[in-house]
KEKE-3310 file (N, C-alpha, C; in steps of 0.2 Angstrom, whole numbers, plus 5000, padded with zeros to 4 digits):
npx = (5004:5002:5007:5001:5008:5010:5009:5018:5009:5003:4997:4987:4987:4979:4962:4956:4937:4925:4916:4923:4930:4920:4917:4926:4928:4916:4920:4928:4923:4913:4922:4926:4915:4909:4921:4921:4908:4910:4920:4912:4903:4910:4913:4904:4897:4910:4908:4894:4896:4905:4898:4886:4895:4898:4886:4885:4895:4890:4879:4884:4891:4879:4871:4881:4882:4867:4869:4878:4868:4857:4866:4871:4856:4851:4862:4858:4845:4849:4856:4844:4837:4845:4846:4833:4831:4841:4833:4823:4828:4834:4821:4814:4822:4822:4806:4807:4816:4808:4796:4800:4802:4791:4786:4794:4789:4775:4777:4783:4772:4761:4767:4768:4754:4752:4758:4750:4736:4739:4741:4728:4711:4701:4684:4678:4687:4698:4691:4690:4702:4707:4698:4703:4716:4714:4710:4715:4727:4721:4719:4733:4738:4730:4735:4749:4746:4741:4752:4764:4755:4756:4769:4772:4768:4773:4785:4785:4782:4795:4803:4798:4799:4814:4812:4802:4807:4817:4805:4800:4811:4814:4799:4801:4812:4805:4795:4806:4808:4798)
npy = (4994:5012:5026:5041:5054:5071:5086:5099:5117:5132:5146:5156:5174:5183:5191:5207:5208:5217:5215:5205:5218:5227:5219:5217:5230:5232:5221:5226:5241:5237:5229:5242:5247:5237:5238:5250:5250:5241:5248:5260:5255:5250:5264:5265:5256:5258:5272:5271:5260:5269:5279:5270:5265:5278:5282:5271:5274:5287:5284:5276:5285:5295:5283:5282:5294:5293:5282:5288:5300:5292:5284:5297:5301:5291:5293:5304:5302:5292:5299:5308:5299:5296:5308:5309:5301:5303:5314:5309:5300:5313:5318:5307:5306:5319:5319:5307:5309:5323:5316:5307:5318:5322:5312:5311:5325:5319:5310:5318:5325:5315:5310:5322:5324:5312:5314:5327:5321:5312:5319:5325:5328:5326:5316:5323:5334:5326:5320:5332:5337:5325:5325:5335:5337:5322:5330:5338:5331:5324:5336:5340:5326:5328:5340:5337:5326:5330:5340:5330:5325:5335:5335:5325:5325:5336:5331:5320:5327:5334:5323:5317:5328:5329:5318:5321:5332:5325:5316:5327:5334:5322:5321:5332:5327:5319:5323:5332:5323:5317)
npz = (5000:4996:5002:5003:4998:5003:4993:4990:4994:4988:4995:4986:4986:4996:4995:5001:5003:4999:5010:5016:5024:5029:5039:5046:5049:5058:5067:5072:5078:5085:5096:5101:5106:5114:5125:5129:5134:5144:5152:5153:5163:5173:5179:5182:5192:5201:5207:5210:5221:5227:5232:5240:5250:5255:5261:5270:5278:5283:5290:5299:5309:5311:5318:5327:5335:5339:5347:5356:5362:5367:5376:5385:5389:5396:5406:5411:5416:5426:5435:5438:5445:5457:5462:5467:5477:5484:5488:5495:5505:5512:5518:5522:5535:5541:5543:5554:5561:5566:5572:5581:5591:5594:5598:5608:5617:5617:5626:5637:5640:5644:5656:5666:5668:5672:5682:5689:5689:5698:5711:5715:5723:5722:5716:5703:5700:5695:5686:5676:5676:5668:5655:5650:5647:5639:5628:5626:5621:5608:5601:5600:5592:5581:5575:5574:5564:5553:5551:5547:5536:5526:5526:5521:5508:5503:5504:5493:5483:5480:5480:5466:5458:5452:5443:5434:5429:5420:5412:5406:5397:5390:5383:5376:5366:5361:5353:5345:5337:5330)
capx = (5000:5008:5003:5001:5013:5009:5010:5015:5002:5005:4991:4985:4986:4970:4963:4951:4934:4922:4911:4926:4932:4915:4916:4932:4928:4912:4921:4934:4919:4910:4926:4927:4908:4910:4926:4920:4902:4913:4924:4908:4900:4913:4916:4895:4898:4917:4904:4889:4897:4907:4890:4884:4902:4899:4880:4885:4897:4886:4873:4887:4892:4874:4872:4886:4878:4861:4871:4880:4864:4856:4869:4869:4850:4851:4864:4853:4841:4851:4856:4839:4834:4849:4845:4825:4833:4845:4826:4819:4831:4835:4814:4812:4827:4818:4801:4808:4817:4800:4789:4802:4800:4782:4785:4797:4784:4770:4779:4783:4766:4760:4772:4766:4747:4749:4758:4745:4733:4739:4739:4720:4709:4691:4683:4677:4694:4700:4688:4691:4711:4708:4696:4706:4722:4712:4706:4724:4729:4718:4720:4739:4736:4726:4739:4754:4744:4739:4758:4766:4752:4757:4777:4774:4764:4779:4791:4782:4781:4802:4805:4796:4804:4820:4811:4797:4812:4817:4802:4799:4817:4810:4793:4804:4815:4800:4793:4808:4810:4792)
capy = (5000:5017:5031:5047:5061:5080:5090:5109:5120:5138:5147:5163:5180:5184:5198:5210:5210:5224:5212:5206:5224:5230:5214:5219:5235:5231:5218:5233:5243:5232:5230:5247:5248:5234:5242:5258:5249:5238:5253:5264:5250:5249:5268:5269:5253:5261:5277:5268:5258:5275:5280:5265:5267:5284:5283:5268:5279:5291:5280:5273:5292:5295:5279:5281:5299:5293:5281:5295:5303:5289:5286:5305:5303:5287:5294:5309:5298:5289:5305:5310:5294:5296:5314:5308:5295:5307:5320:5304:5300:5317:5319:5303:5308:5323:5317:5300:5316:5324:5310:5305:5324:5324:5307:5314:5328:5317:5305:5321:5326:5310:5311:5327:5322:5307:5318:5329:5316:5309:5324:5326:5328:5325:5314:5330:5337:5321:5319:5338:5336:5320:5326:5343:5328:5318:5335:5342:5325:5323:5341:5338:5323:5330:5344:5332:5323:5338:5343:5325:5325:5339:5337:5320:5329:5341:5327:5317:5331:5334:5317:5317:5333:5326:5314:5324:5335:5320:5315:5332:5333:5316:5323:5337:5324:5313:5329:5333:5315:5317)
capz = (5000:4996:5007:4999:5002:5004:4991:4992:4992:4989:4994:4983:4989:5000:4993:5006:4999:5001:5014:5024:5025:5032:5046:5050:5052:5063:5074:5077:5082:5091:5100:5104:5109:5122:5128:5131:5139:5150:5157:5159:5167:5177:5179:5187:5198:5208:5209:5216:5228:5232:5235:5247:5256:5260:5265:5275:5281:5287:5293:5306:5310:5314:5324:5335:5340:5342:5353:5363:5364:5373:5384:5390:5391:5403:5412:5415:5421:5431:5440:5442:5450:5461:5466:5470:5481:5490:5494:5498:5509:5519:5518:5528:5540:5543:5547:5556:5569:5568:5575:5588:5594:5595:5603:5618:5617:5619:5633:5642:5641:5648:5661:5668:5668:5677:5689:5688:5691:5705:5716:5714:5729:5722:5709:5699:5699:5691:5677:5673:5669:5662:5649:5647:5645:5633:5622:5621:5618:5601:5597:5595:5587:5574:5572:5572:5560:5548:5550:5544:5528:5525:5527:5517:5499:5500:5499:5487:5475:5481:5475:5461:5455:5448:5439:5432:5426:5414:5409:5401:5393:5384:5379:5370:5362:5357:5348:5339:5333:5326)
cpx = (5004:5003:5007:5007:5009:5013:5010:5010:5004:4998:4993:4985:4980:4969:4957:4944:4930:4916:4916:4928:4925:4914:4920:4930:4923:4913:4925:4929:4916:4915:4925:4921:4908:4914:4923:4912:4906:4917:4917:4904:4902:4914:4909:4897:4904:4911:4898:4892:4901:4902:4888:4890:4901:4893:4880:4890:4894:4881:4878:4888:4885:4872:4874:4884:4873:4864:4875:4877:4859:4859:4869:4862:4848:4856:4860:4847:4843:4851:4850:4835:4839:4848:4838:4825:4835:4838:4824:4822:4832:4826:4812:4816:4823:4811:4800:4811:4811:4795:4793:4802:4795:4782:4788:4791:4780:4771:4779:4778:4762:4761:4770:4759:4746:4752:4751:4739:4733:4739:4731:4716:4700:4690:4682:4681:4698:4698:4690:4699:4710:4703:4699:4713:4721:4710:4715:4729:4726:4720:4729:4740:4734:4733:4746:4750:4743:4747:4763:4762:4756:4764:4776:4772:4769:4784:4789:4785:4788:4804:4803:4798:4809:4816:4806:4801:4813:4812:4799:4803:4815:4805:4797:4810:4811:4797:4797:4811:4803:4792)
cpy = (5006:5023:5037:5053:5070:5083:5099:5111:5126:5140:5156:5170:5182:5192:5199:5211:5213:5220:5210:5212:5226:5224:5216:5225:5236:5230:5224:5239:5242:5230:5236:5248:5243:5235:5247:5256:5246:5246:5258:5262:5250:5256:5269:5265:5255:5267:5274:5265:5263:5278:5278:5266:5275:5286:5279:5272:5284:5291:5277:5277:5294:5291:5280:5287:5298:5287:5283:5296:5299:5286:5292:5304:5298:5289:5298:5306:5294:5294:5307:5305:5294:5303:5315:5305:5299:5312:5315:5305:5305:5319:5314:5304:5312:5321:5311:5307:5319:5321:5309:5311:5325:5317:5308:5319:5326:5314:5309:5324:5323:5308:5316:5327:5318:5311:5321:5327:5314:5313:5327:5325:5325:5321:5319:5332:5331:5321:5325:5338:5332:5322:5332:5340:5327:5324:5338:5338:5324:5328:5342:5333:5325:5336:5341:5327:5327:5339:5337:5325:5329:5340:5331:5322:5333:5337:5324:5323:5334:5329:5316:5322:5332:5323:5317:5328:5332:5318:5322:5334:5326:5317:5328:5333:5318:5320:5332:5329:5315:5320)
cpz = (5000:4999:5004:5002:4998:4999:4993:4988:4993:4988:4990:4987:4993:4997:4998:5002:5003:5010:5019:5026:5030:5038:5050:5055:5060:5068:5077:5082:5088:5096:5104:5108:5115:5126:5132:5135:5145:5155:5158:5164:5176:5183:5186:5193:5205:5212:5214:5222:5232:5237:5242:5251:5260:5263:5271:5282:5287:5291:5299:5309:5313:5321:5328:5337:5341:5348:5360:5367:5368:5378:5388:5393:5398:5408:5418:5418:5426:5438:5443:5446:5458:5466:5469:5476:5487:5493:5497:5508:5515:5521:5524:5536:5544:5547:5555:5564:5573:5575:5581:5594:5596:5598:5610:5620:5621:5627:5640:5648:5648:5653:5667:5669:5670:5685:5694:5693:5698:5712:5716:5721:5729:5714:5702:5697:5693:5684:5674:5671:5667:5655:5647:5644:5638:5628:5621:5617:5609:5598:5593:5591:5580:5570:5570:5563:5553:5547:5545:5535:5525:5522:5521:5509:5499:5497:5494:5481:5475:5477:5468:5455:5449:5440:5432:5427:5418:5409:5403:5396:5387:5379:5374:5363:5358:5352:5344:5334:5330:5322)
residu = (UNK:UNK:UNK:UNK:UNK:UNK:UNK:UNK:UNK:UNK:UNK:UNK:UNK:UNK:UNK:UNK:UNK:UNK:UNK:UNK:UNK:UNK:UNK:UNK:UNK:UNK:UNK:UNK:UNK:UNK:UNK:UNK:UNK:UNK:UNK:UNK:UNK:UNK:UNK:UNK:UNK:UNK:UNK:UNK:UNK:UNK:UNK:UNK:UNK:UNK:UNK:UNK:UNK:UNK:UNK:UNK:UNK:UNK:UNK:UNK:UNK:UNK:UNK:UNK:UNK:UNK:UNK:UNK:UNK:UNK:UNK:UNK:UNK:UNK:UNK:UNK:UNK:UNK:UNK:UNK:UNK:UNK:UNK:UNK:UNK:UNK:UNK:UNK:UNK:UNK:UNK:UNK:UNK:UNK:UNK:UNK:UNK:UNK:UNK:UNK:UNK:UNK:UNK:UNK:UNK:UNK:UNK:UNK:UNK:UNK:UNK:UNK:UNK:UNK:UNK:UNK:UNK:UNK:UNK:UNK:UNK:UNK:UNK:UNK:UNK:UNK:UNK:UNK:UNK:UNK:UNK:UNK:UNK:UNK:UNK:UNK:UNK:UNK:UNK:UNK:UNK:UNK:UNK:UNK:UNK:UNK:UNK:UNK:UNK:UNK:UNK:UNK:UNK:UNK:UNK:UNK:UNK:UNK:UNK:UNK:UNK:UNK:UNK:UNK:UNK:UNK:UNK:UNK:UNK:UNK:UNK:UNK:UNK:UNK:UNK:UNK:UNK:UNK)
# end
């Protein structure tokens, strides 16, 4: 069997005809039109996500002061609970001296009216300082008791103060966040 051999081949000169010439020119085109889509594509998307980078930005810069601004605001209320505590505080001191005054007071009273008492000569005589006793006794009652109300609706609305304070600072901070 004879196995064929390769002949040279010279190939003919290519000539440009007017239809590759216009594909040519196309694809070089068409290159240039994907090029220039691809780089403006690219030019929009660096810009956008500069965009998101710099709103996210500003969106964490935000954050971290409305997070300040709520630590300042619960400080503020920590204090004003602490400065409610401390009127609280010298409020009951105050009264807690009070009542133990109006109880030496009272004991002293008591003291001197059984005196009193007991030097007595006549039934009559008796009943009349005990019920003059018993009336002054009620009437300071009533006055001590009028006195204490009195001392305690003050502190209450001492205590409350502070806080009342706060809560109104919030009301102004909810109205300009609305």
């Amino acid at each position: 069997m004879t196995i064929p051999t390769a002949k040279a081949v010279t190939a003919a000169p290519k000539r440009k005809s007017p239809v590759r010439a216009a594909i040519i020119i196309e694809d070089t085109a068409m290159e240039d039109m994907i090029k220039n889509a691809a780089e403006e594509t690219q030019a929009k998307a660096t810009a956008m996500f500069a965009d998101v980078g710099d709103r996210a930005k500003g969106a964490m810069e935000q954050g971290a002061k409305m997070v300040e601004e709520i630590n300042a605001f619960g400080k503020g209320n920590v204090e004003a609970v602490v400065e409610s505590g401390k009127i609280a505080a010298r409020g009951i001191e105050t009264m807690g001296q009070d009542s133990a005054a109006y109880a030496r007071k009272s004991f002293e009273g008591a003291t001197a009216a059984i005196r009193t008492l007991a030097s007595v000569k006549s039934p009559t005589e008796f009943m009349k300082l005990q019920s003059d006793y018993a009336r002054s006794m009620f009437d300071a009652m009533v006055a001590e008791t009028s006195r204490s109300t009195e001392a305690m609706l003050k502190l209450a609305g001492e205590v409350a103060q502070p806080i009342s304070n706060r809560m109104a600072i919030a009301a102004d901070k909810m109205k300009v966040a609305a």
